[in-house]
C-alpha positions as CSV (number, residue, x, y, z in Angstrom):
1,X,5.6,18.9,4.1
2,X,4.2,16.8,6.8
3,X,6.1,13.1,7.5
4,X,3.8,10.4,6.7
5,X,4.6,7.4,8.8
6,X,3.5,3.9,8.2
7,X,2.6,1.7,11.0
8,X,2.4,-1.7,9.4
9,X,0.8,-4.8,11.4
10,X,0.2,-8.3,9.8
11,X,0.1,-8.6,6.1
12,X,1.8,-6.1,3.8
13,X,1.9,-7.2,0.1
14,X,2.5,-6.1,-3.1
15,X,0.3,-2.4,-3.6
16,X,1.6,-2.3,0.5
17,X,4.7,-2.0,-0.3
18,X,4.4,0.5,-2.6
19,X,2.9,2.8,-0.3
20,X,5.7,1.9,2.5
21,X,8.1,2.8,0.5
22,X,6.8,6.0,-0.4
23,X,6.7,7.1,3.5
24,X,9.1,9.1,5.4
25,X,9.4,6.5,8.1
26,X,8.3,2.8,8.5
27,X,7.1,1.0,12.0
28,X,6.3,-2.4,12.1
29,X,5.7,-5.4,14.3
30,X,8.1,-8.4,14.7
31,X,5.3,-10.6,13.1
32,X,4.3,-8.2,10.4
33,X,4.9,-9.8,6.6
34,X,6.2,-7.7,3.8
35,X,6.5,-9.3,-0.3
36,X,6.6,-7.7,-3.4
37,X,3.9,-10.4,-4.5
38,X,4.0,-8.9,-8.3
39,X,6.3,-11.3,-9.4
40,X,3.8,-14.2,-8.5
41,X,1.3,-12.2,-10.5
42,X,3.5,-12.0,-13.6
43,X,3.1,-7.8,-13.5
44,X,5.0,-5.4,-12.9
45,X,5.3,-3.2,-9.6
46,X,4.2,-0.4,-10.9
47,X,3.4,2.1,-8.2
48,X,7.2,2.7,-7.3
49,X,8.6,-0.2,-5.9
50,X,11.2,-0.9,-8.0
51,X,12.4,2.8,-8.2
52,X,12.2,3.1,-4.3
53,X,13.2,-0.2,-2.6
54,X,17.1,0.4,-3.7
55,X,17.1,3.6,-2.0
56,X,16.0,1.8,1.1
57,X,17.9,-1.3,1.3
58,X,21.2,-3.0,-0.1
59,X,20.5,-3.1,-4.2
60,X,21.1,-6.9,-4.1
61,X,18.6,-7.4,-1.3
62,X,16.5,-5.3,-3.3
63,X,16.6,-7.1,-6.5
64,X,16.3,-10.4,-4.7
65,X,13.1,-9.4,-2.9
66,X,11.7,-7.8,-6.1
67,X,12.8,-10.9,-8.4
68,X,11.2,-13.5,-6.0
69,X,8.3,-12.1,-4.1
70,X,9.9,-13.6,-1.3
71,X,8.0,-12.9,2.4
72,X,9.9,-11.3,4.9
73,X,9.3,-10.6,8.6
74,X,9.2,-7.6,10.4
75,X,12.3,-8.4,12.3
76,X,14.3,-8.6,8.3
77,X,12.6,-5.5,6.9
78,X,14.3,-3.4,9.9
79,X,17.3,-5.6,10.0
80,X,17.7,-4.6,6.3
81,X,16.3,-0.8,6.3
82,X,12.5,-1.1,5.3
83,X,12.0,-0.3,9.1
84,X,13.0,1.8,11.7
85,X,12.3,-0.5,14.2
86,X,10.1,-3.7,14.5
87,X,7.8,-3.8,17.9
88,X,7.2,-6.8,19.4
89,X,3.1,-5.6,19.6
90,X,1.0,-3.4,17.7
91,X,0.5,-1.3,20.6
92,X,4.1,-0.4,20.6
93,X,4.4,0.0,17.1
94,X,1.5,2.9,17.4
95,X,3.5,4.2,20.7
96,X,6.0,4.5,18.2
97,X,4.7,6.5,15.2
C-alpha cells in the first residue's frame, strides 16, 4: 500500500487524532496542538484512538492523554512517539513529508 503521511500544523483535536493515528508516519510543527478532546465531550473516541494511541506511545502516557483530554505540543507528541519529528515551521514540516 502507499504510506500516508500526516503533516499536522496548528490545532489537531479529537477526530484529528484519530486520523494521525491511523497514518504510517506523523510530521508536525513545534507549535502544533494535539488532545483527545472526547473526554471533554463526555463520548467516546470512537474512530480508533483508543485502540491505536498504545501502539504509538508509552500505555500510561496513553491512558493519561485519553483520560484527560489534555493538550500537548508538537515538541511532546515527538518527544513521546506521536511524531517523527516536530519542525520548527510549517515549511519544514512539508520539506519533511
Amino acid at each position: 500500500h502507499a504510506p500516508v503521511i500526516a503533516a499536522v500544523d496548528g490545532v489537531c483535536f479529537g477526530a484529528g487524532v484519530d486520523i494521525v493515528t491511523a497514518c504510517d508516519m506523523v510530521i508536525c510543527t513545534k507549535d502544533a496542538k494535539f488532545s483527545v478532546k472526547e473526554v471533554d465531550l463526555a463520548i467516546v473516541a470512537d474512530l480508533g484512538t483508543i485502540q491505536r494511541l498504545p501502539l504509538l506511545v508509552n500505555h500510561q502516557i496513553a491512558r493519561e492523554l485519553i483520560y484527560t483530554g489534555r493538550t500537548f505540543s508538537g515538541e511532546e507528541a515527538s518527544a513521546i512517539g506521536l511524531a517523527l519529528k516536530a519542525h520548527d515551521s510549517s515549511e519544514d514540516a512539508a520539506k519533511h513529508a
